[in-house]
SEDREN-874702 format. One line per field, with one value per residue (C-alpha): residue number from 1; residue in three letters; x, z, y. Coordinates in nm, 4 decimals. Example, Ala and Ser with C-alpha at 12.3 -4.5 7.8 and 13.67 -1.06 7.14 Angstrom:
k <- 1,2 $
r <- Ala,Ser $
u <- 1.2300,1.3670 $
w <- 0.7800,0.7140 $
v <- -0.4500,-0.1060 $
***
This chain:
k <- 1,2,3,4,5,6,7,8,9,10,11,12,13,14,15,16,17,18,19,20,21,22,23,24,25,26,27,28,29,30,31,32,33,34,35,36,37,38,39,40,41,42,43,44,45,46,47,48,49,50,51,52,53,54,55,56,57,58,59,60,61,62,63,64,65,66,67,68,69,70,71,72,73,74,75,76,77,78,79,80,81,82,83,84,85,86,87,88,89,90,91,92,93,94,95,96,97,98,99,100,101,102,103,104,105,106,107,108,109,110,111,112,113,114,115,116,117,118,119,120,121,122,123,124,125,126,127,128,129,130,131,132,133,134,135,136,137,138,139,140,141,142,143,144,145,146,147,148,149,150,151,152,153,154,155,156,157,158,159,160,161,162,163,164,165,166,167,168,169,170,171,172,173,174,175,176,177,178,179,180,181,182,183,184,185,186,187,188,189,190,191,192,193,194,195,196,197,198,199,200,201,202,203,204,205,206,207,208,209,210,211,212,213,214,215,216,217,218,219,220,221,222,223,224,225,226,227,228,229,230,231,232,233,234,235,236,237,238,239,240,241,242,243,244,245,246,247,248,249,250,251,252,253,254,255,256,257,258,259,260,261,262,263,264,265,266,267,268,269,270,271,272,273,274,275,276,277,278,279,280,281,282,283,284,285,286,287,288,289,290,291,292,293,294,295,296,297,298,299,300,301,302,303,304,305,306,307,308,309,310,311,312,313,314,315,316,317,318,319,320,321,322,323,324,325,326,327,328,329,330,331,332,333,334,335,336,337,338,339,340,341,342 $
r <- Unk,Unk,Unk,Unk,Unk,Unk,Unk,Unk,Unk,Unk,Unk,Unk,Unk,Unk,Unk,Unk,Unk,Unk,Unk,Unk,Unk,Unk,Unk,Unk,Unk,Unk,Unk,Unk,Unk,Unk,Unk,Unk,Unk,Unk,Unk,Unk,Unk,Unk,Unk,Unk,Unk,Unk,Unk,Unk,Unk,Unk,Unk,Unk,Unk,Unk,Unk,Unk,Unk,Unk,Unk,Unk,Unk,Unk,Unk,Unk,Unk,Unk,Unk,Unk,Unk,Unk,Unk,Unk,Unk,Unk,Unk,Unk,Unk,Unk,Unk,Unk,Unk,Unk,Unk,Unk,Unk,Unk,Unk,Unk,Unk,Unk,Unk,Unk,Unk,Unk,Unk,Unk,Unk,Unk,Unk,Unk,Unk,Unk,Unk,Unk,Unk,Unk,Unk,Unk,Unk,Unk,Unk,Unk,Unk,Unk,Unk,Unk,Unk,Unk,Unk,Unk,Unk,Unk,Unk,Unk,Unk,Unk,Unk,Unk,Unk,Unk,Unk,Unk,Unk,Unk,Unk,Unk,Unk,Unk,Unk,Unk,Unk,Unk,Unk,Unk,Unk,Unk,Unk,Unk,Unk,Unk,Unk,Unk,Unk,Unk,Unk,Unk,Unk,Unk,Unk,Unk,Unk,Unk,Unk,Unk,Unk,Unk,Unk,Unk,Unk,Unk,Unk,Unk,Unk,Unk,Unk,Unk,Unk,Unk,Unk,Unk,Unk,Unk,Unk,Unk,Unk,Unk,Unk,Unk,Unk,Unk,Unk,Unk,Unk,Unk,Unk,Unk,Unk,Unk,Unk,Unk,Unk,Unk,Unk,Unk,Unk,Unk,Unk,Unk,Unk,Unk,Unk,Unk,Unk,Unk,Unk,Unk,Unk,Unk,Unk,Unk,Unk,Unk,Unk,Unk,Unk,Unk,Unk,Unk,Unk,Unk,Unk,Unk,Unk,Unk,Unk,Unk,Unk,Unk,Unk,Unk,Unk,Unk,Unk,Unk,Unk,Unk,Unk,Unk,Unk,Unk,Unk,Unk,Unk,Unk,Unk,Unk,Unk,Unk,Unk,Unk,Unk,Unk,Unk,Unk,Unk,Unk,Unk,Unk,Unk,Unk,Unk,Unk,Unk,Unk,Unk,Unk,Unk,Unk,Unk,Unk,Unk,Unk,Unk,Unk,Unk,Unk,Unk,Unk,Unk,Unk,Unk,Unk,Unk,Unk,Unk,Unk,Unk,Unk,Unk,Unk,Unk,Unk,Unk,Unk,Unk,Unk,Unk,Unk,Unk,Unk,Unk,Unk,Unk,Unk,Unk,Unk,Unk,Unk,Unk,Unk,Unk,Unk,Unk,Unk,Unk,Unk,Unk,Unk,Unk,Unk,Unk,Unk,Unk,Unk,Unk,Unk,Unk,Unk,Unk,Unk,Unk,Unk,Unk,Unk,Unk,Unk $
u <- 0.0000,0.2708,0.4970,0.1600,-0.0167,0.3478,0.4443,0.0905,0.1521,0.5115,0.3976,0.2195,0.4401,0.8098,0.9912,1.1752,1.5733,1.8399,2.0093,1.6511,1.4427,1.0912,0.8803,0.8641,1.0656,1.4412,1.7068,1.9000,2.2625,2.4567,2.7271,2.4345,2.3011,2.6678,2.7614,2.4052,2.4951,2.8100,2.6879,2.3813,2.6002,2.5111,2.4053,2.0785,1.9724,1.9251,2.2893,2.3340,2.1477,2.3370,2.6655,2.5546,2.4803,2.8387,3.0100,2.8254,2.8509,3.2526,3.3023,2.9460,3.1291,3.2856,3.5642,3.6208,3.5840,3.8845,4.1059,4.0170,4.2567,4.2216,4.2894,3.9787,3.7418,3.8189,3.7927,3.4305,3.3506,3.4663,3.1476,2.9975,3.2259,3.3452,3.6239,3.7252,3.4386,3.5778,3.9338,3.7139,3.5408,3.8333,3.9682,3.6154,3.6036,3.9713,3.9346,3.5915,3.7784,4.0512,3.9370,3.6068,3.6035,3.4336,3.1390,3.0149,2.9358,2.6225,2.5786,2.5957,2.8828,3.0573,2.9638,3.1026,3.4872,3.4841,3.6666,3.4316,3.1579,2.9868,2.6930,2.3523,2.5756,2.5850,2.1954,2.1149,2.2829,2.2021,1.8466,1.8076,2.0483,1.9930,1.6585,1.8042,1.5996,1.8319,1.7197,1.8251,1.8180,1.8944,1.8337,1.4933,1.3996,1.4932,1.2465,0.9952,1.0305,1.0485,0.7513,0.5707,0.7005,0.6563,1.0876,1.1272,1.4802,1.7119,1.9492,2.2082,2.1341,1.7655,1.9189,1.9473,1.5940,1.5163,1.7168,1.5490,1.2121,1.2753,1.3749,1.0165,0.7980,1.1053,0.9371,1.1047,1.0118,1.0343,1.3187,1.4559,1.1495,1.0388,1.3732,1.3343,0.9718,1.0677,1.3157,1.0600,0.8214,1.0588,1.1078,0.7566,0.5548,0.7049,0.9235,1.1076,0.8989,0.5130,0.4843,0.1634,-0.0177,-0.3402,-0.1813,0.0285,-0.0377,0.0916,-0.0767,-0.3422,-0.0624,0.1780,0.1502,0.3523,-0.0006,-0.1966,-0.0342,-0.0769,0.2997,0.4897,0.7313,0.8414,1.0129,1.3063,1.3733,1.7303,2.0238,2.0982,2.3154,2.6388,2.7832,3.0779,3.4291,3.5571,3.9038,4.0658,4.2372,4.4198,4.3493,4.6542,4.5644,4.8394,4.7902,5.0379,4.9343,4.5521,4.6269,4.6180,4.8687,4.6511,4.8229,4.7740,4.6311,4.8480,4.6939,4.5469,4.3384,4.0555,4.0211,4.2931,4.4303,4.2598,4.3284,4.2749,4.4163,4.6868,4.6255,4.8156,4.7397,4.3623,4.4461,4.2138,4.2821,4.3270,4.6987,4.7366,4.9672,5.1539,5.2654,5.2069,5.2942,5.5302,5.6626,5.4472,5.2917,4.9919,4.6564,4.3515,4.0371,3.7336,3.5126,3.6003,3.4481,3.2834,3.2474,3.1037,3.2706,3.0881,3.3019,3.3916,3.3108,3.5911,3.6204,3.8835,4.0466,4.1437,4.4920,4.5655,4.9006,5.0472,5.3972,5.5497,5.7706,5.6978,5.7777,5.4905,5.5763,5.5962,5.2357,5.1228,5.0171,4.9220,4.5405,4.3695,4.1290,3.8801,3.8653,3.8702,3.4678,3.6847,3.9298,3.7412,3.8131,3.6491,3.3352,3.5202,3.7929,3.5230,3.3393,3.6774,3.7850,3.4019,3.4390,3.7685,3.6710,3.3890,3.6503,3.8992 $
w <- 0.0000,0.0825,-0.2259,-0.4392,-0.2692,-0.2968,-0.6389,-0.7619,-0.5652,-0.6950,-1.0826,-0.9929,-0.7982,-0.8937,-0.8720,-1.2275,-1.1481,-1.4021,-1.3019,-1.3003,-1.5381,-1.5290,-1.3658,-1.4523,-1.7691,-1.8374,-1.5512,-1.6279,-1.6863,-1.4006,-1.4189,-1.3873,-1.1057,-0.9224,-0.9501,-0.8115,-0.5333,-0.4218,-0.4457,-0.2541,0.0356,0.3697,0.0531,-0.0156,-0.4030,-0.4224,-0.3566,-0.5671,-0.8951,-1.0909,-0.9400,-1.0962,-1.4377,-1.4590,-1.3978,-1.6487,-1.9113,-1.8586,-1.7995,-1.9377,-1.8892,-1.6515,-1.9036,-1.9703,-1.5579,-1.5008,-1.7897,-1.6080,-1.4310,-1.0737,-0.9734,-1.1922,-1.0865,-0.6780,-0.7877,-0.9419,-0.6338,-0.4182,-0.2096,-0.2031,0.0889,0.2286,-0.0022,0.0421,-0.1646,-0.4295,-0.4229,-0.3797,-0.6927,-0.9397,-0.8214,-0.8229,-1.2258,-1.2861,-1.1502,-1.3390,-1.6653,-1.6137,-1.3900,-1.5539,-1.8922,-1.8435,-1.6994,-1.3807,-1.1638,-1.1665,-0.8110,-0.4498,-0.3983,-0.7024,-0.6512,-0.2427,-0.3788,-0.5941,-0.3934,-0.1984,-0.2269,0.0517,0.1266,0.0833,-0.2339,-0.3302,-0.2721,-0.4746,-0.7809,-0.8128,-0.7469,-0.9175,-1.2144,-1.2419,-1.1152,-0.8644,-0.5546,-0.3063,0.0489,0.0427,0.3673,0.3680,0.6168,0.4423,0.4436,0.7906,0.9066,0.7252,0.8099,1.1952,1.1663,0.9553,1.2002,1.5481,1.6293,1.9774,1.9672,1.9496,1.6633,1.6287,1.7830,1.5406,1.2367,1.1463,1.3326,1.0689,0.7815,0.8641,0.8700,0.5174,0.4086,0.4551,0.2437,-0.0831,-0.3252,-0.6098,-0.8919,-0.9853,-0.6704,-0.8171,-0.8029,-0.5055,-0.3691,-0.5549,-0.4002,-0.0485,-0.0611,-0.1879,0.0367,0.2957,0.1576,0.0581,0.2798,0.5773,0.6815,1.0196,1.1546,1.0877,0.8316,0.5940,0.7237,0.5802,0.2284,0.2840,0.0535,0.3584,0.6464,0.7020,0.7122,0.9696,1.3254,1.4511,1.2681,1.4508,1.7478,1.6579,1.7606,1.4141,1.5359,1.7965,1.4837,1.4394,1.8447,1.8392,2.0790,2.2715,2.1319,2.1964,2.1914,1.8833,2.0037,1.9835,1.7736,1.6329,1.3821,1.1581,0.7714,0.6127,0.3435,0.1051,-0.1747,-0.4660,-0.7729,-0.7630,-0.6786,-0.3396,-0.2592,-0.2287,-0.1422,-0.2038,0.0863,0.1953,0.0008,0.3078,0.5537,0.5867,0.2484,0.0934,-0.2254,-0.2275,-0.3274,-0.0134,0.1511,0.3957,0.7524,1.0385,1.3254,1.4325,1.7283,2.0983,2.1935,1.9577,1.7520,1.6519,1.3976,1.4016,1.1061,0.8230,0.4909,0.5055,0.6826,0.6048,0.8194,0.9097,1.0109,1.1945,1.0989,1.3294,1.3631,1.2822,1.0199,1.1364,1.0008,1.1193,1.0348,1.0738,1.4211,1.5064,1.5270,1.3730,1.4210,1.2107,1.2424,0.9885,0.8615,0.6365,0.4626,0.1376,-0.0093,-0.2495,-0.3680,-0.2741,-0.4417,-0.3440,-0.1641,-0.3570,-0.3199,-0.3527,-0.6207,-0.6918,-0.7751,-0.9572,-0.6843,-0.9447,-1.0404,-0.6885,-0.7217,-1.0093,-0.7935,-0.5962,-0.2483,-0.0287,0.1642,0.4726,0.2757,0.0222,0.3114,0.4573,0.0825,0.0967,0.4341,0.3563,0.0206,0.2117,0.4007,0.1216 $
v <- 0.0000,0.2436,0.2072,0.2471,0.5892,0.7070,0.6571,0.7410,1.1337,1.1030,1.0713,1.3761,1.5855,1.4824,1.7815,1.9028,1.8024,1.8165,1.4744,1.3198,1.1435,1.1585,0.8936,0.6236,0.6361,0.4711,0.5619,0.8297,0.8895,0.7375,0.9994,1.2733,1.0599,1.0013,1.3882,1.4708,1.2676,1.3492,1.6933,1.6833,1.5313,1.7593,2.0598,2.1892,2.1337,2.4852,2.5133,2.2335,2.2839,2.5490,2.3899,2.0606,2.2730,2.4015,2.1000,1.8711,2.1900,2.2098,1.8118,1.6425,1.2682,1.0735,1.0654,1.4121,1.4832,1.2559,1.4031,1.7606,1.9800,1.9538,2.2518,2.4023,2.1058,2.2441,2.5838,2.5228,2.3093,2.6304,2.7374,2.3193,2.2252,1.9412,1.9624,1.5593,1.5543,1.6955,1.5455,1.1950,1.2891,1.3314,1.0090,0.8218,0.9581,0.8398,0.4951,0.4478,0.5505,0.3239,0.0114,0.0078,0.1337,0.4413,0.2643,0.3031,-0.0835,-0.1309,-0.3282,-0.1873,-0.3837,-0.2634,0.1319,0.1032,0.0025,0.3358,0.6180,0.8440,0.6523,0.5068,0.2590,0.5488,0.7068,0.3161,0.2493,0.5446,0.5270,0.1586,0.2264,0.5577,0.4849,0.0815,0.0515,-0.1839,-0.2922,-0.1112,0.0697,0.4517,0.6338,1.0066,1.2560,1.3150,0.9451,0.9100,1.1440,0.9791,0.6189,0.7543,0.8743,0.6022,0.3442,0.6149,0.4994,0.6428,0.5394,0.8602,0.9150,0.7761,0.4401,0.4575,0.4591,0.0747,0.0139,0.3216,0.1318,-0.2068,-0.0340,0.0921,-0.2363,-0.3308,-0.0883,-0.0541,-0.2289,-0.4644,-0.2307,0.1039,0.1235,0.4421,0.6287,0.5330,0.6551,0.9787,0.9774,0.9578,1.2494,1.4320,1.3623,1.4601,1.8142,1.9241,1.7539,1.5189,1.8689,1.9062,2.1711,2.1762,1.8655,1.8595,1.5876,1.6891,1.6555,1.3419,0.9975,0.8177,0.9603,0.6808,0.4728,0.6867,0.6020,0.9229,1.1119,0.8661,0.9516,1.3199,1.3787,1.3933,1.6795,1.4380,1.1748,1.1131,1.1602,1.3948,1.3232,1.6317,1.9261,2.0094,2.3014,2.2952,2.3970,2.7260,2.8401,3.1446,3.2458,3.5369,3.5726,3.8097,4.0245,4.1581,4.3746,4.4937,4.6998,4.6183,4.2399,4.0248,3.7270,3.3998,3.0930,2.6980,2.5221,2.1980,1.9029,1.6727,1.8445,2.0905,2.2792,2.0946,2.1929,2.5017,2.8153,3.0481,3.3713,3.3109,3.2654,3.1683,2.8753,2.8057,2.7196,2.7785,3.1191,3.4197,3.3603,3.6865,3.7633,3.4209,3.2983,3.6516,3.5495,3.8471,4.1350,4.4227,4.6873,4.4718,4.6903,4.4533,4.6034,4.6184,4.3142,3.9404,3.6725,3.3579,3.0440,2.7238,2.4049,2.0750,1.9999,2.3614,2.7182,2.9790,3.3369,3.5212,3.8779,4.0018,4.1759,4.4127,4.5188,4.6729,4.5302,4.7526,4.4671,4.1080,3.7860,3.5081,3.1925,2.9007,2.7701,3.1367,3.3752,3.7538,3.7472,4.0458,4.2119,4.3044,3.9107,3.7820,3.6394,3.4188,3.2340,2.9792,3.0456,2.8606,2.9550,3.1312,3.2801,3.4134,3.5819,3.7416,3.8426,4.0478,4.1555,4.3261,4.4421,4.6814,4.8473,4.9508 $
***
């Protein structure tokens, strides 16, 4: 009953995706389908959509995506983050191109050996891009099997009573839509806060409406409160451009392009580590950013060098083009804070 009501209200209310096909017709693309999903990872598909545009205009195979530069593939990931994403995604393209023909495996099993890929990227693109039976749990689906089912388990311990309960109601056939269909249902109707009960397909069926507690599914863990740590971004302008610097390969934001900052460390650094010697100026007022384990609040410095030669990782960029260098989120914010004081 479940898989039916919901396909029947997803063949009328799919929403219009680029790396979709219709319902119920032929799977589409699985390279459109893979990028979609590493995208989409922990980013909103309003973030995602004309990101997702760009890259399959500039690289529209799998092929051309692993003969690509990597430094412009992380530039026009800049602003997605979770940059591992993107280093995982170069090598998930090369190893299809050269372990498997340019083809992508069709089986679970086969998609979880590919780099970056792990077992609800798997489910999905054999279910949306193979039409194989396969159980795909995202954050959306979660919330909607808690509630069908009323688990009063907290997260994270719910999540394979959650999987398990999915297992149950994923039918043999059309597996990709009915994937597609729960995500959906998720977003426009099943929502965090204030869900649309009145105009679900599956409310008759949901014991959380029964119970007429929906808002309490899925049952959170408590919050805690992310660390704190500090930082300085350095800001060094020549002639009309500023010195950005390569980010060290492995870590947070590596391989990036970035302005240069010293130490995040606990307690304010100050000016540890300046890319140069320069008269450095701190302006008024800091830039945060909120990492997915930690807070960051950034002062920021200001210098002029008459006559500097860049590190070796480092470059002069053109001020004017700055918008065309793909800094990362946090260094994109500092790079607009600073521009509105010069």
């Amino acid at each position: 009953m479940i898989p039916h009501d919901l396909l029947a209200w997803y063949d009328a209310n799919a929403r219009l995706l680029p790396w979709r096909a219709p319902p119920g017709t032929p799977p589409p693309d699985p390279y459109r389908v893979w990028l979609s999903e590493i995208m989409l990872q922990q980013t909103t598909v309003a973030t995602v959509r004309p990101r997702f545009e760009t890259f399959v205009t500039r690289w529209p195979t799998v092929a051309a995506l692993a003969a690509a530069d990597e430094v412009e593939v992380m530039a026009a990931w800049a602003g997605l983050g979770y940059y591992s994403r993107a280093r995982n995604l170069i090598a998930c393209a090369c190893t299809v191109v050269t372990d498997h023909a340019g083809r992508f495996p069709d089986t679970e099993d086969g998609l979880r050996a590919l780099p970056g890929i792990g077992s609800y990227t798997a489910a999905a693109i054999a279910a949306i891009a193979f039409g194989r039976r396969a159980v795909v749990v995202d954050g959306n689906v979660e919330r909607v099997v808690s509630r069908l089912f009323a688990i009063d388990t907290p997260l994270p311990a719910a999540k394979p009573l959650i999987r398990a309960a999915a297992e149950t109601i994923t039918p043999a056939t059309r597996a990709g839509d009915f994937a597609q269909a729960m995500m959906d249902l998720g977003t426009a109707i099943c929502t965090p806060r204030n869900p649309k009960c009145l105009l679900c397909p599956l409310r008759t069926a949901c014991r959380a409406h029964a119970l007429g507690t929906p808002d309490a599914f899925p049952v959170k863990p408590r919050k805690i409160a992310k660390p704190q740590r500090y930082g300085t971004i350095f800001w060094l302008e020549r002639d009309g451009q500023v010195l950005l610097v390569r980010r060290p390969p492995r870590g947070l934001l590596g391989g990036m392009r970035a302005l240069p900052t010293g130490p995040w460390s606990d307690s304010p650094p100050a000016f540890a580590d300046p890319p140069a010697r320069a008269n450095w100026r701190v302006l008024d007022g800091t830039v945060t950013h909120v990492f997915t384990h930690f807070r960051l609040d950034l002062a920021l410095a200001v210098a002029h060098a008459d006559a500097h030669e860049p590190p070796a990782d480092g470059a002069w960029w053109p001020i004017a083009e700055i918008e065309s260098a793909g800094l990362p989120t946090v260094f994109a914010k500092a790079a607009r804070a600073i521009g509105r004081t010069r």
